[in-house]
N, C-alpha and C positions, 0 to 999 in steps of 0.2 A: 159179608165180613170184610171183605177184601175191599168194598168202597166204604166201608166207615172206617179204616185204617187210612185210607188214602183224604179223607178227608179230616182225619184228624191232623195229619200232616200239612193238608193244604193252611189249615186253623193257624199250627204252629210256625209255620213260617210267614202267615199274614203277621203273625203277634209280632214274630222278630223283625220283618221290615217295619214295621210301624212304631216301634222301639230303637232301629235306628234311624229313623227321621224326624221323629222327636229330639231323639241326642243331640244328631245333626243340626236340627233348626235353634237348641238353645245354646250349642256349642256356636253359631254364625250369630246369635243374639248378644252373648255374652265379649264377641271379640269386637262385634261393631260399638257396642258400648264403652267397651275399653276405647277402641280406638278415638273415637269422640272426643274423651277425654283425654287423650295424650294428644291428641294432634291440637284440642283448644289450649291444651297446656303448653305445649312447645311452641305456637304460634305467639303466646303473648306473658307468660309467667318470666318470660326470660328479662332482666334489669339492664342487659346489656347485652349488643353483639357480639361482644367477646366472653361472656359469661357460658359457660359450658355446663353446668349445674341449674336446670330450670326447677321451681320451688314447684313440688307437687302438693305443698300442704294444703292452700286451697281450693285447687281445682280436683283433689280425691272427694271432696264432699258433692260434688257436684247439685249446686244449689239450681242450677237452670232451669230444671222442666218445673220445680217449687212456685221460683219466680214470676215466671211466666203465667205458670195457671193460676198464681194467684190476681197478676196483673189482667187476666183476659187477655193476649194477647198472640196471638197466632204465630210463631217465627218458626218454622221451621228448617232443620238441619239439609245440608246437600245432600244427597241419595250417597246409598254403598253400592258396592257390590261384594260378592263372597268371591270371584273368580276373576282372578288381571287387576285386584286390589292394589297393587304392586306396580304395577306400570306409571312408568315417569308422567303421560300426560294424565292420567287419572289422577294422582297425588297432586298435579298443580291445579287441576280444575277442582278439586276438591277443596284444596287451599284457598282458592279463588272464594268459594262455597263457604266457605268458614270465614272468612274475610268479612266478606259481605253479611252474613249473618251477625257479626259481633260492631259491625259497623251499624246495622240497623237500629239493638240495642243502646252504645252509645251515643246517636242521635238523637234518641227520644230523651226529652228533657224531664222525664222524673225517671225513665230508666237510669239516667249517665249520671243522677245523684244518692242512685242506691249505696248502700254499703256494700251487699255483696258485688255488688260491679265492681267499684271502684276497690274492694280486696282481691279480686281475680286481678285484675289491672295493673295495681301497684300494690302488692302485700306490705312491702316496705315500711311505705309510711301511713299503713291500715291498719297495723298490727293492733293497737292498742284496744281496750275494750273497755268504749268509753260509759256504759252503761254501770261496767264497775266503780268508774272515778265517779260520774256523777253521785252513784248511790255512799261512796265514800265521803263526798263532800255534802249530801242531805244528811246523812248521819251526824255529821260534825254538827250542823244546823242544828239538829233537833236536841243536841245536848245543851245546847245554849237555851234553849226556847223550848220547854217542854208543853205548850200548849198546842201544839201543832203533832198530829200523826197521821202516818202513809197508810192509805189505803189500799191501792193498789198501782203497781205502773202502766201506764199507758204507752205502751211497744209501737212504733212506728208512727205513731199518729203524725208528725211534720217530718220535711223533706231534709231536715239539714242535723248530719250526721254528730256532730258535736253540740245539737242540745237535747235532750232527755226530760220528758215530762212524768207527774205524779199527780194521781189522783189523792189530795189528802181533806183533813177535814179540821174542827177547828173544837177543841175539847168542849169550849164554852159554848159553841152552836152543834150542836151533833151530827144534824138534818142539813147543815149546809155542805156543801162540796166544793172544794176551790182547786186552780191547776197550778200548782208547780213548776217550774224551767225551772232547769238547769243548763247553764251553754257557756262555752269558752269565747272571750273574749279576741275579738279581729283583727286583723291589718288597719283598719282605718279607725281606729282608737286614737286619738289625735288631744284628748283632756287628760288632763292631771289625775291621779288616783286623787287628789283632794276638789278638785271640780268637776269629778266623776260621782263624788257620794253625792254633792250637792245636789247634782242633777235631777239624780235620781230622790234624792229626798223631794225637790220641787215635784217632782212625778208623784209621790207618793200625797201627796198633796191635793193637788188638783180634783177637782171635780167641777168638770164639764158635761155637757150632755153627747157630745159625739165622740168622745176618747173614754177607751174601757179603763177603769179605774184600778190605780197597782196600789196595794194594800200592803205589799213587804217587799223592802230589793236589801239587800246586801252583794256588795262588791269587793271581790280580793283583786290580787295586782295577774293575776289570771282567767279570774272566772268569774261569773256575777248569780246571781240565783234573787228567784222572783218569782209572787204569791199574787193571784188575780183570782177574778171570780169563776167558777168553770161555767160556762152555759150549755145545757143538754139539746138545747136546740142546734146546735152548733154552728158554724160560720156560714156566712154567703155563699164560699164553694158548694157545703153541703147542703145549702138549700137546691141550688140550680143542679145539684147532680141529683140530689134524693139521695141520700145516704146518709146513716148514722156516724155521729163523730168519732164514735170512739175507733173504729175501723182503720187497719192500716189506711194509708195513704196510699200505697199504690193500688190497692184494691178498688179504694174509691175514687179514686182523678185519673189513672192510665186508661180507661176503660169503661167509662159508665156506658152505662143501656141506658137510664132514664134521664137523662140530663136534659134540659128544657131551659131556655132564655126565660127571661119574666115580661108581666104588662107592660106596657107605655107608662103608664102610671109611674110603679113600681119604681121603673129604668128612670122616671125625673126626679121623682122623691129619694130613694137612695145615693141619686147623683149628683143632685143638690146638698144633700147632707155630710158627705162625702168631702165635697171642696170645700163647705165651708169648714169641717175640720183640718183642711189642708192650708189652708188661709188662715185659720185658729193657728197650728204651727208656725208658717212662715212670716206671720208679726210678731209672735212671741221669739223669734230668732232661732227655733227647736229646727233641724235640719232630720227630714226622716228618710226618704227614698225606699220604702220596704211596703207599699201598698199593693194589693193583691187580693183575690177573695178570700183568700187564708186567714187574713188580716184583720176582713172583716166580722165583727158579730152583728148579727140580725135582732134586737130584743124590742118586742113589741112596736114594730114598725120603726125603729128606729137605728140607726147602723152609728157604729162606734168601732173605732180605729182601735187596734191592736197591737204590740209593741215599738210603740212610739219612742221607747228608746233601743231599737237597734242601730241607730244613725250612730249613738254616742257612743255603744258598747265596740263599734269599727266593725260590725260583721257584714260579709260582703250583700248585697241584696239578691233576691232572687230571678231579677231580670239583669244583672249586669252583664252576661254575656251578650245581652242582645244592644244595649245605649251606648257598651263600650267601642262598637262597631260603626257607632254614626257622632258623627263629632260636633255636629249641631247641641248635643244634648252633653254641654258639658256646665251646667249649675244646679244645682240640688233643686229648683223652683223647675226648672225642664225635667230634671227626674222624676218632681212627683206628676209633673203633666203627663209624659211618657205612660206611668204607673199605673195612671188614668186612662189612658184610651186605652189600656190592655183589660184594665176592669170592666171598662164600659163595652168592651168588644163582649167580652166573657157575658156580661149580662143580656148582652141583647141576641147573641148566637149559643147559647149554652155550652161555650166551650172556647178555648184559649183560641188568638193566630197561630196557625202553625210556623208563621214566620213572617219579619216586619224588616222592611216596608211591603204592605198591603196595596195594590192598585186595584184590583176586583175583589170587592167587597158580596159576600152571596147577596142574595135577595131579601130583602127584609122589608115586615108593611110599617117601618118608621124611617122615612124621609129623614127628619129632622136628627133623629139619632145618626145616619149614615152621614150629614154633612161634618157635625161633629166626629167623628171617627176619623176622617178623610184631612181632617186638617188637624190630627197629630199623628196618623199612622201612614198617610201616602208619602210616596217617593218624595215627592214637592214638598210636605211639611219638615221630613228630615234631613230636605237639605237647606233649603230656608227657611226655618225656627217655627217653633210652635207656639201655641196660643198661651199667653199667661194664664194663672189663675182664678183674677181676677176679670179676665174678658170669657172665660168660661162660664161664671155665671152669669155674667150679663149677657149671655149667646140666648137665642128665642127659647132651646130647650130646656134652660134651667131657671129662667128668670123669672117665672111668672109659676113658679112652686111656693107653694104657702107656708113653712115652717113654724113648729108650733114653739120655738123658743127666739121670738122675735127680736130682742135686746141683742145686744152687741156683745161676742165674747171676748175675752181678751185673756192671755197668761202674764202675768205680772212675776216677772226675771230682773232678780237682783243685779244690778249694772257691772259688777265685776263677773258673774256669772254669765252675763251676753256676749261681753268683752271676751272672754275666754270659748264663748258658744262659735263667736266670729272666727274668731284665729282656727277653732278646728275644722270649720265649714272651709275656711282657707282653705288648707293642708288638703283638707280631703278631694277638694276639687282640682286640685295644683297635681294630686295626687291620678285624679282620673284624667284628668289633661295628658299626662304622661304617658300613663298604661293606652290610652287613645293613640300618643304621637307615634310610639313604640310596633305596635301594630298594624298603622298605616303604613309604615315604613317598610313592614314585614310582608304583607301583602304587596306591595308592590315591586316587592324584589322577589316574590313567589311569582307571581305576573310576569315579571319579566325575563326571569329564567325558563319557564313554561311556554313563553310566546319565545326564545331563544332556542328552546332544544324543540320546538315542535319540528313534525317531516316539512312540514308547509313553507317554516324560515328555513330550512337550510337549502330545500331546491329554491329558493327567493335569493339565498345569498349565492349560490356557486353560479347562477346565471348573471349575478351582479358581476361576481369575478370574472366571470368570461366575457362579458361587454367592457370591461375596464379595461382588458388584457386587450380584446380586438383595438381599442380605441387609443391603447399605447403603440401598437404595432404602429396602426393609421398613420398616429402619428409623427411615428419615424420615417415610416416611410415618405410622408409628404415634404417633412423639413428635408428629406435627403433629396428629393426630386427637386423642390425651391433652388436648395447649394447649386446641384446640378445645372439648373438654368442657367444660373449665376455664373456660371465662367465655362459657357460654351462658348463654340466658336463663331467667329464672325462670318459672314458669309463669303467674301472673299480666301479668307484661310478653306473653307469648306471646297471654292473651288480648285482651290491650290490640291489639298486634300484627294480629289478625287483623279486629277492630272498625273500628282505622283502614284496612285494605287492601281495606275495602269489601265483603266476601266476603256472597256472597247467604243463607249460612246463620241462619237465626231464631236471633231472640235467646233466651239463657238464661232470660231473668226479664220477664215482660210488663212489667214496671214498669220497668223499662230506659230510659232517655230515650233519644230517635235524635240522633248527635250533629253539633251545628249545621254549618251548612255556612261552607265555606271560601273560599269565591269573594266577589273584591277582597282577600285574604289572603295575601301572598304571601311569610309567611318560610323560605328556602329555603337550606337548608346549602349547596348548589354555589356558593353564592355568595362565601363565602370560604374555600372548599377549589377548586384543579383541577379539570378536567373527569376527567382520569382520575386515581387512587389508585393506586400500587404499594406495597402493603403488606403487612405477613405476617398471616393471620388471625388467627394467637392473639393480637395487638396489639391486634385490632379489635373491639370490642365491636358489638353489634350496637346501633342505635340508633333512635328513633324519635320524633318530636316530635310534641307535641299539638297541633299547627295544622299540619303537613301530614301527608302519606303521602309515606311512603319507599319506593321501588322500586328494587330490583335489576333493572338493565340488562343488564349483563355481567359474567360472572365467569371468569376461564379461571384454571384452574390447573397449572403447569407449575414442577416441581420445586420444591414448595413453598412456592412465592411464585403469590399468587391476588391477580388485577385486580380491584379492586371498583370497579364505576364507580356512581352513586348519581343520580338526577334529583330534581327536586323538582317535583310534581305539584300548582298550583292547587285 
């Protein structure tokens, strides 16, 4: 009896430690999670250094670990701990920690154009919730236009945060499906609202075999909105990744598993098709710069360009952070070259440069693809210009591609509408001239401030200072020794000199007289000079009178000026 009471007890107190280290362990879960978020909050929610109120409203949702596992992408937080959380160097390594982790995110170039980043980052001017305005303004469309209704929206699917797509259909085809845009018009909008419809009326127009054909555009003095074919195959990216189109974006480009370059083939045929739509553009006087696999659609072996009017709507492209850093690449004809070697990278490695210029290129069994590469992506081509458009297809790998639409295409642009297409290709290139000159500028006064405060220049300059300082001393000192030379005494006065200073050495010449003495004698220069002299030697001649001796007392010399004090000796 007495051990099944004792072990009912031993029961009861395992239950309660084990109760409270559960507590424990969700009470330490629940605070490092808090802490997480306030320390990402107060690292970067703040608008300013003086701002004392950091906006909690979007870092309480905390969208990160969402993000991330939807991205595939592994970033892990700094480590905690539950004990000495509080110590000063743990809090700055931890900072350090979180630094570095939000730095990783935005470097990745479809993480750093998410929304929720760029809402943690700057709520300010994020706030807005453009999926409402878009759906505000397809509404308005469709009262105008009743043959047309939404299907469904298509969430995420492109990277750029002010355009919004819709799956709709078209009352009179049932079975067909087309995509909708909607997007706010850009900085480099540089045409007339009235040489902006035209434009795009021409678009509406065209039918080419390598440009995806636009069926509806409407333009306000804000926003534009635009009705194309949907393809379920979806674009070039999603071929080489293997992925369904309809799929966020970052789920399917941050992160693929199966992503795969294409044939030799393939890489000449698409690449060939490709220019010559970019050559179809650049005679027609159409300025694009937005080429990308995004851009492309794939439809039965043949690839056709994608909105071909973001040049005119001014929206920024989606490599401009990278061309605006090399200043070779300042004409819309070198933008779309540039465009190109990033696609043709993409096709033949299954996946973007992580960064350009390119010197080591990986391994790849197409030669010929690699020299073309090399001479728009290497160092050497972006500092001494890239290849035209025209000498790309004439290069060995494109030139000898068969195309099955052999006539000549051409866009035929009404003369005042080229004229006006000219002046904004102007503008916009005068325009990225600038944003280029501006940031060279800025860069090198980063540079120079950086090689300024390094430790390396300042022990560089304080050992300058001390060699200039020694080589000014030197100097005085020599020009004072020169003076000095300059009005010593003659050698006769020297023996005169040394006769009067009484010196015990035998005279030169027995016949010499010994010379009379001076005592009751007393004329003595101190008499009408100071007790002490502050003067420069080379001023001072050295002096001696024939009724006394002259004696040096004291002499200090201190930065070139030398005390001569002087007595006069009976």
């Amino acid at each position: 009896m007495f051990t099944g009471a004792v072990r009912g007890v031993l029961l009861l107190l395992k239950s309660t430690i084990i109760s409270f280290v559960l507590l424990a362990l969700s009470c330490r879960w629940f605070r490092s999670h808090q802490s997480t978020k306030s320390e990402m909050t107060v690292l970067y929610s703040r608008s300013s250094p003086s701002d004392t109120h950091p906006t909690m409203a979007v870092s309480s949702e905390n969208f990160w670990s969402c993000v991330l596992q939807v991205c595939g992408i592994s970033l892990p937080l700094p480590p905690k701990k539950l004990i000495g959380n509080m110590d000063r160097e743990f809090i700055a390594e931890r900072q350090r920690g979180l630094q570095t982790y939000l730095d990783s995110i935005t470097q990745h170039p479809l993480l750093c154009s998410s929304l929720t980043v760029k809402k943690f980052l700057d709520p300010n001017n994020y706030s807005a919730n453009y999926t409402e305005i878009a759906l505000q303004q397809v509404s308005m469309f469709f009262r105008s236009d009743l043959k047309w209704e939404v299907l469904e929206p298509l969430r995420d699917i492109g990277w750029r945060i002010r355009k919004k797509y819709f799956l709709i259909k078209n009352k009179e085809q049932p079975k067909e499906r087309y995509l909708l845009s909607w997007m706010d018009l850009g900085p480099d909008k540089f045409l007339s609202d009235k040489d902006l419809q035209s434009a795009m009326k021409l678009f509406t127009s065209l039918s080419t075999p390598y440009l995806c054909p636009l069926l509806f555009s409407s333009t306000s003095e804000s926003s534009a909105l635009l009705i194309r074919p949907f393809s379920e195959r979806g674009s070039l990216r999603d071929h080489i990744c293997k992925v369904k189109p309809r799929e966020s974006y970052l789920k399917k480009y941050c992160n693929p598993k199966k992503s795969q370059g294409l044939e030799l083939p393939h890489i000449k045929l698409y690449g060939r098709q490709i220019l010559e739509a970019l050559k179809l553009l650049q005679d027609g006087g159409v300025f694009y710069g937005h080429l990308h696999t995004s851009n492309v659609i794939v439809d039965e072996g043949v690839c056709r360009l994608m909105d071909v009017e973001n040049g005119m709507l001014g929206v920024p492209s989606a490599l401009r952070p990278a061309f605006t850093q090399l200043r070779k690449i300042n004409t819309t004809e070198s933008i779309d070259v540039f465009c190109f070697g990033h696609l043709l990278y993409e096709m033949t490695y299954g996946r973007p440069p992580d960064s350009v210029p390119v010197d080591q290129f990986p391994d790849a069994p197409y030669t010929a693809v690699v020299s073309v590469l090399q001479s728009i992506l290497s160092t050497e081509a972006c500092k001494s210009g890239m290849p035209t458009l025209s000498q790309l297809i004439q290069s060995p790998l494109f030139s000898d591609v068969r195309l099955q639409h052999s006539e000549k295409l051409q866009i035929k642009v009404p003369s005042r509408l080229k004229e006006a297409l000219k002046t904004a290709k102007e503008s916009l290139e005068k325009r990225l001239h600038e944003e280029q000159r501006l940031l060279h500028q800025h860069r090198r006064l980063t540079r120079a401030q950086s090689h300024h405060g390094s430790e390396e220049e300042r022990k560089r300059r304080k050992i300058l200072a001390r060699k200039v300082s020694r080589n000014k001393i030197h100097n005085k000192l020599t020009s004072t020794t020169t003076a000095g030379n300059m009005f010593s005494p003659s050698e006769p006065t020297k023996k005169f000199e040394k006769s009067c200073s009484g010196a015990s050495s035998p005279p030169t010449c027995p016949s010499s007289p010994t010379p009379p003495s001076t005592t009751g004698k007393s004329i003595c220069l101190s008499s009408h000079l100071s007790d002490k002299l502050y003067v420069h030697l080379s001023l001072l001649p050295l002096v001696c009178l024939s009724l006394c001796q002259v004696k040096p007392a004291l002499c200090q010399i201190s930065n070139s000026i030398f005390t001569f004090e002087s007595a006069c000796i009976m």
